[in-house]
Structures are given as C-alpha cells and as structure tokens.
LOPASE-542064 format. One line per 10 residues: number of its first residue (from 1); their letters; for each residue x, y, z of C-alpha. Coordinates in nm, 3 decimals, always signed. Layout:
NUM> A> X:Y:Z; ...;
END
This chain:
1> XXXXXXXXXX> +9.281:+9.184:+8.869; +9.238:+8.946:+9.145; +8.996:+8.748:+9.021; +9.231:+8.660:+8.740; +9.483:+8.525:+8.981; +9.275:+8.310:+9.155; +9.298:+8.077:+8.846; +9.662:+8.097:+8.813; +9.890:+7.778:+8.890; +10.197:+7.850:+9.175;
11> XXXXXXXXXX> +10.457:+7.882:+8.832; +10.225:+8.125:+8.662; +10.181:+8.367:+8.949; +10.610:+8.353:+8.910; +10.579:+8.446:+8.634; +10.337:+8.716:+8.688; +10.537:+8.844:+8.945; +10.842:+8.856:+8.796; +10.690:+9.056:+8.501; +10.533:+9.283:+8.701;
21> XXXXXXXXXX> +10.864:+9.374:+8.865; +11.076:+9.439:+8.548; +10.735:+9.641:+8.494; +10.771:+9.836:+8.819; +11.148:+9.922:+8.765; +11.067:+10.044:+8.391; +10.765:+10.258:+8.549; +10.955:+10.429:+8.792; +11.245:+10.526:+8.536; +10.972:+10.663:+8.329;
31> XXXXXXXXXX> +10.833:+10.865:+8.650; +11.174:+10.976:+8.735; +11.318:+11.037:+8.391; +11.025:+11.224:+8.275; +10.862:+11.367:+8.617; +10.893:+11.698:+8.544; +10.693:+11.704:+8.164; +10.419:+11.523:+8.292; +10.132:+11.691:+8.479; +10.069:+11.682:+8.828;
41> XXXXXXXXXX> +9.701:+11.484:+8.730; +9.961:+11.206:+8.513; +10.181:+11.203:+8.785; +9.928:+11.095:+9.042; +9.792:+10.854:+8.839; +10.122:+10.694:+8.796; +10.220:+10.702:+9.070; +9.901:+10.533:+9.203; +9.963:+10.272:+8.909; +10.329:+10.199:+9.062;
51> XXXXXXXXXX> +10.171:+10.146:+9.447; +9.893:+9.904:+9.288; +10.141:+9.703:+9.113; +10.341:+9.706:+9.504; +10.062:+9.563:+9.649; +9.950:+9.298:+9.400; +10.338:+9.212:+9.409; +10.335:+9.163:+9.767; +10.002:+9.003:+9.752; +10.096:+8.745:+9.453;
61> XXXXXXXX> +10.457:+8.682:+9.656; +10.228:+8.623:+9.968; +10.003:+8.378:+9.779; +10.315:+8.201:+9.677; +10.502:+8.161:+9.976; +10.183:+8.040:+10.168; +10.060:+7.756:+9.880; +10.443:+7.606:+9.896;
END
C-alpha cells in the first residue's frame, strides 16, 4: 500500500488517515466483541491487520506532519 500513497496530495492522505482510524476503532470492537468465536488462526490475522493499519497510520501522520 505504500506505493499508492506516494501519489496522494497532503488533504488526501487526511483523509486516508482519518478513515483508517474510524476503521481501526470498528476493527478492534469486532476483535473484542467477537474474540472468543473466532479462531486463534482469525485472531492472529486480525490482529496483525489492526498493527498494519497502526503503522501505516503513524507512517501517513508522519508523512503529513513533515510535508507541512
């Protein structure tokens, strides 16, 4: 997905960002609402979704901060 952002204007990387977070806080109602019907295979590879969308959170807020 990083290559995709490298095309992205300052306001659309915002954007991105913010969507990812309302994504991140529905994600990790999901994972807490529902932790204990998924399998321990779906739970890893949520929970490994959740940490990527951390870090290219971080990264796009980085990107942001550094371009203004």
């Amino acid at each position: 997905m990083r290559k995709i952002y490298e095309y992205l204007s300052i306001e659309e990387k915002k954007e991105v960002v913010r969507r990812l977070k309302q994504d991140l806080i529905k994600l990790e109602q999901e994972i807490s609402k529902n932790k204990s019907s998924f399998s321990s295979f779906i739970c890893e590879v949520l929970y490994s979704t959740r940490d990527k969308w951390k870090l290219e959170i971080e990264e796009l807020e980085r990107e942001i901060r550094n371009k203004m």
